[in-house]
C-alpha positions in Angstrom: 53.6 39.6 80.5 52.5 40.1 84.4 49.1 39.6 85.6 49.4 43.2 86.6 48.5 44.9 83.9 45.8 47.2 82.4 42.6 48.7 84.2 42.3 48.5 88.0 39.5 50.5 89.7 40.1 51.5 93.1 36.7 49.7 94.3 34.4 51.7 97.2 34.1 50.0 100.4 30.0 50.3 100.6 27.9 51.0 103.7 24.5 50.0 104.4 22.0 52.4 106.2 23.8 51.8 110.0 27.5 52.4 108.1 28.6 48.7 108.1 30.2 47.2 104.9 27.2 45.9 102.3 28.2 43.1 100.9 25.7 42.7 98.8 26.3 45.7 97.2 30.4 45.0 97.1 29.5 41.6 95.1 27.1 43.7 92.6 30.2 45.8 92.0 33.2 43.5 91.8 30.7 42.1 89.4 29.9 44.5 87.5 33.8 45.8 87.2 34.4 42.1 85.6 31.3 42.6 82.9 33.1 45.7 82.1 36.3 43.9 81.0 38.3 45.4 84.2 42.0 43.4 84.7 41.9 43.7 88.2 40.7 45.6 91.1 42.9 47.8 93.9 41.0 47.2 97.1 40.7 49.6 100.3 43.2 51.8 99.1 42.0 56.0 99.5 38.6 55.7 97.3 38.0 52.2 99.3 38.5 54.0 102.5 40.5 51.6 104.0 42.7 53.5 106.6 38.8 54.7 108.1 37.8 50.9 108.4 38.9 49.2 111.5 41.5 46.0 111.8 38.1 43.3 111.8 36.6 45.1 108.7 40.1 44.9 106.7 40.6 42.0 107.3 36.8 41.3 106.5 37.3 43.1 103.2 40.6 40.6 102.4 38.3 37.6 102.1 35.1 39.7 101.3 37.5 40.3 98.0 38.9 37.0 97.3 35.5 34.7 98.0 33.6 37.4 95.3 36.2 38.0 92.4 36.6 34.1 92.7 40.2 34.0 90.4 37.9 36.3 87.9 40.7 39.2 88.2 43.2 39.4 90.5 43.0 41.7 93.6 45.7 44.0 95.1 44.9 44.6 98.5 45.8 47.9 100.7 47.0 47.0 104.3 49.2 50.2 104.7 48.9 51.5 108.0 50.6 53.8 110.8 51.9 50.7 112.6 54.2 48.1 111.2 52.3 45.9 113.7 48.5 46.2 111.8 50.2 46.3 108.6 52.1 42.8 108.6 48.9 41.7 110.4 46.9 42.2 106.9 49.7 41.3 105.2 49.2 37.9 107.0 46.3 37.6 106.7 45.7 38.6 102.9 48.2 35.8 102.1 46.0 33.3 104.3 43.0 34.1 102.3 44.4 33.8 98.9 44.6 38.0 98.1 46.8 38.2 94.9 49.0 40.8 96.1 49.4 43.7 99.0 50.4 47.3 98.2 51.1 50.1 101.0 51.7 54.0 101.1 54.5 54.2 102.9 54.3 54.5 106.8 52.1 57.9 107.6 52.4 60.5 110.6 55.5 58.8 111.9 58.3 57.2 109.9 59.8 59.5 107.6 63.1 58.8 106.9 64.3 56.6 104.0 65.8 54.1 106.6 62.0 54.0 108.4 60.8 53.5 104.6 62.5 50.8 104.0 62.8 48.6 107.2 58.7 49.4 107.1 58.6 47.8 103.4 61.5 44.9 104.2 58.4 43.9 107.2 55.9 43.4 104.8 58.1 41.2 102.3 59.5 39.0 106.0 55.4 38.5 106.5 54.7 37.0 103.5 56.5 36.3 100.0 52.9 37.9 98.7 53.8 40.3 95.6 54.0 44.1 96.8 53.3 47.1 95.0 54.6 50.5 96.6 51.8 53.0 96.4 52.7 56.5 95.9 50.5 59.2 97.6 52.6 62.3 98.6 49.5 64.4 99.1 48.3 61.6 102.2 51.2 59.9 103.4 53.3 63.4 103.2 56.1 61.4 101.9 57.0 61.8 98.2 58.8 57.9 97.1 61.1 59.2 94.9 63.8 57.2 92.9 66.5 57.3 95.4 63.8 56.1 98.2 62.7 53.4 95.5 66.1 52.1 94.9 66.7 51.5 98.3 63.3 49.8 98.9 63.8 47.3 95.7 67.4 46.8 96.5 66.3 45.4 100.4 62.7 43.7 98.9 62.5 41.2 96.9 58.9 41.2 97.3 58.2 44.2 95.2 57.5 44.0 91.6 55.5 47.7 90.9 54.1 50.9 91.9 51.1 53.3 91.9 52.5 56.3 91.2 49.9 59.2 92.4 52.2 61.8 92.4 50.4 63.1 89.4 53.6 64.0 87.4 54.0 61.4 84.5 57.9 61.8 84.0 58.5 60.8 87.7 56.2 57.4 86.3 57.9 56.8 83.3 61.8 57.4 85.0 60.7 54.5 87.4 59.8 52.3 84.4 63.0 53.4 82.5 65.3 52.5 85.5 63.4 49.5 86.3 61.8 48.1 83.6 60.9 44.8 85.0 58.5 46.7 87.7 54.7 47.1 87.0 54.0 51.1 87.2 50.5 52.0 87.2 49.6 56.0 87.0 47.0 57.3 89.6 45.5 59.5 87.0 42.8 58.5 85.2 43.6 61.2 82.7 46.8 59.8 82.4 45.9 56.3 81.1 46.3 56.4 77.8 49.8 58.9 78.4 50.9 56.3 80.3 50.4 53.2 77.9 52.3 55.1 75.0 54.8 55.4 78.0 55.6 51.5 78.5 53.8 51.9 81.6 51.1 49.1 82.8 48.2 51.4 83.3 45.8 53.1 85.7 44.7 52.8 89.0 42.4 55.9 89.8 38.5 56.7 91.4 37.4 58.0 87.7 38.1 54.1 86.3 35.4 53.0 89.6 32.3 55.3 88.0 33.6 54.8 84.5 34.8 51.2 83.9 34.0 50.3 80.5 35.5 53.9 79.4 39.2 53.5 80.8 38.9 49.4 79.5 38.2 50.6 76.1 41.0 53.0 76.3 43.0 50.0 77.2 41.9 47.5 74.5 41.8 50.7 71.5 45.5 50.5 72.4 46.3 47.7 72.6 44.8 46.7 69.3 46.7 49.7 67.4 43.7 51.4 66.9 45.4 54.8 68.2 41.8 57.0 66.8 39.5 55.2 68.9 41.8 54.6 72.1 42.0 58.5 72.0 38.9 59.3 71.7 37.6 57.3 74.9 40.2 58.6 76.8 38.5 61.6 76.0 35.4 60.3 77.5 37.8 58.7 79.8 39.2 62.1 81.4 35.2 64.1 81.5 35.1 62.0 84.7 37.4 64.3 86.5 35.2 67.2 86.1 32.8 65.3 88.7 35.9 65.4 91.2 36.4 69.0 90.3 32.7 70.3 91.6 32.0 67.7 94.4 33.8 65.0 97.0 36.0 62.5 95.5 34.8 59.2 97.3 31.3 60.4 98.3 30.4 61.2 94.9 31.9 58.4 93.6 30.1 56.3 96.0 26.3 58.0 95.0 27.3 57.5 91.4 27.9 53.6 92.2 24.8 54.2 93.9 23.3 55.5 91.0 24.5 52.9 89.1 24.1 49.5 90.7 20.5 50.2 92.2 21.6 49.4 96.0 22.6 51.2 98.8 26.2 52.2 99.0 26.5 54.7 101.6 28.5 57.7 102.9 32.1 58.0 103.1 33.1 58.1 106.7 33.6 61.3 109.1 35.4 63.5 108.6 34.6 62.3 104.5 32.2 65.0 103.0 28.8 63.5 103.2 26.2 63.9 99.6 23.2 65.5 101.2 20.1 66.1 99.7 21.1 69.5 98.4 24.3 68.0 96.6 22.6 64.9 95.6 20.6 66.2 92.8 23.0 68.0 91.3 25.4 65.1 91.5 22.8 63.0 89.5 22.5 65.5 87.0 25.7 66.0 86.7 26.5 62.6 86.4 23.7 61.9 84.1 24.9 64.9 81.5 28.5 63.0 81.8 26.6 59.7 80.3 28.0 58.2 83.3 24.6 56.5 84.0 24.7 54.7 80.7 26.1 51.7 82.2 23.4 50.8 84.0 22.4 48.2 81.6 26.0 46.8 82.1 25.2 46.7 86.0 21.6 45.2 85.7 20.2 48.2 87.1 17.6 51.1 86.0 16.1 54.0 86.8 13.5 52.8 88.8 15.9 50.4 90.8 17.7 53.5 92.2 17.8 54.0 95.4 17.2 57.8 96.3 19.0 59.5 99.2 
């Protein structure tokens, strides 16, 4: 069975107070997601901000990731980028470093076409023989990487062995994993997780899995262990994180939650990112406290009075 397999949060990249990355708080995290039973983490992809971070503070977060997680869980690392030039250069560099493997939305703004697509993908796999995963984001990359594209980017790289499908359309998943069923297919849906594992897919990659760890992971073992009852009902619990998404910011609120959570700063998302004021903050908290998503501060050595307040 592949490494690549089970619960992967997409981790935040934190800020401290003058927006640079807080270490300190990315080591409480990554620790934290390996308390929680996590299989591996997706770093600097969309919820990680990673196309707002610039080339020196990728290539920061490459080693950042490798020195914490410290072969605890592998890490899949983002290096996607609107040049072919910055993305082989992270590519490079996350093989130097000892990153497990790269994934990449295909190439944004310019480069289109399948042919663009593919000689983009065939670059990465000539800069390093790391393991790619293909990372489907229509709704950023304004590309959609159906099967016809995939074909042709599988048939020219040897490299790739998977996919994050965020499409948000399970079918279009499980076809990849029917046509190809040696490739690791993660969903991009938290909701999806437990969908996807009675699909034969590999599992979830999605911001809900960064507040809620221990939720999705227990989604993951339930199934795994046959027990179909109790996989569905924290699934249930599982999918109540989207209804945070659905009233404020996707990675800001994710990031106050973490926040919450861990007890140390972890900043804004950067402009143009929605930023949690005051006035959303508080209802944030409640919200997020009504959702029991604050529970697992025990699990991140944290409590109330260790919060830090915005």
């Amino acid at each position: 069975m592949s490494k690549f397999r089970g619960i992967y949060p997409p981790i935040i990249t934190p800020f401290d107070a003058d927006g640079n990355i807080n270490e300190q708080a990315f080591r409480r995290l990554v620790d934290w997601y390996v308390r929680a039973g996590c299989h591996g983490l997706w770093v600097c992809g969309g919820t990680g901000e990673g196309v707002s971070l610039s080339s020196d503070e990728r290539l920061r977060m490459a080693e950042l990731s490798v020195e914490v997680a410290d072969g605890r869980l592998p890490i899949v690392f983002h290096v996607g980028a609107p040049t072919t030039a910055d993305a082989v250069k992270a590519a490079r560099h996350c093989h130097d470093v000892g990153v497990d493997a790269i994934c990449s939305v295909p190439p944004y703004f310019y480069g289109k076409s399948d042919d663009e697509i593919v000689a983009y993908y065939r670059a990465l796999g000539d800069a390093t023989d790391l393991p790619q995963f293909l990372y489907n984001l229509p709704m950023a990359a304004g590309v959609d990487i159906g099967l016809v594209q995939l074909e042709k980017v599988v048939d020219a790289v040897p490299t790739v062995i998977g996919i994050k499908e965020s499409a948000g359309v399970l079918d279009q998943a499980a076809a990849v994993k029917r046509r190809w069923p040696h490739l690791t297919v993660f969903v991009g849906r938290g909701e999806m997780t437990l969908s996807a594992l009675v699909a034969d897919l590999d599992g979830s990659i999605c911001a809900s899995l960064s507040m809620a760890p221990r939720r999705f992971v227990e989604v993951y073992d339930a199934f795994e262990g046959g027990d179909l009852a109790s996989a569905m009902e924290a699934q249930r619990r599982g999918a109540d994180c989207k209804r945070v998404y659905e009233r404020f910011p996707v990675v800001g609120s994710t990031k106050y939650i973490n926040e919450l959570q861990m007890g140390v700063p972890c900043g804004q998302g950067r402009p143009p990112l929605a930023q949690i004021t005051r006035e959303i903050a508080g209802p944030l908290k409640l919200f997020a406290d009504e959702l029991g998503l604050l529970e697992d501060q025990e699990l991140a050595g944290t409590s109330l009075s260790q919060q830090h307040p915005r």
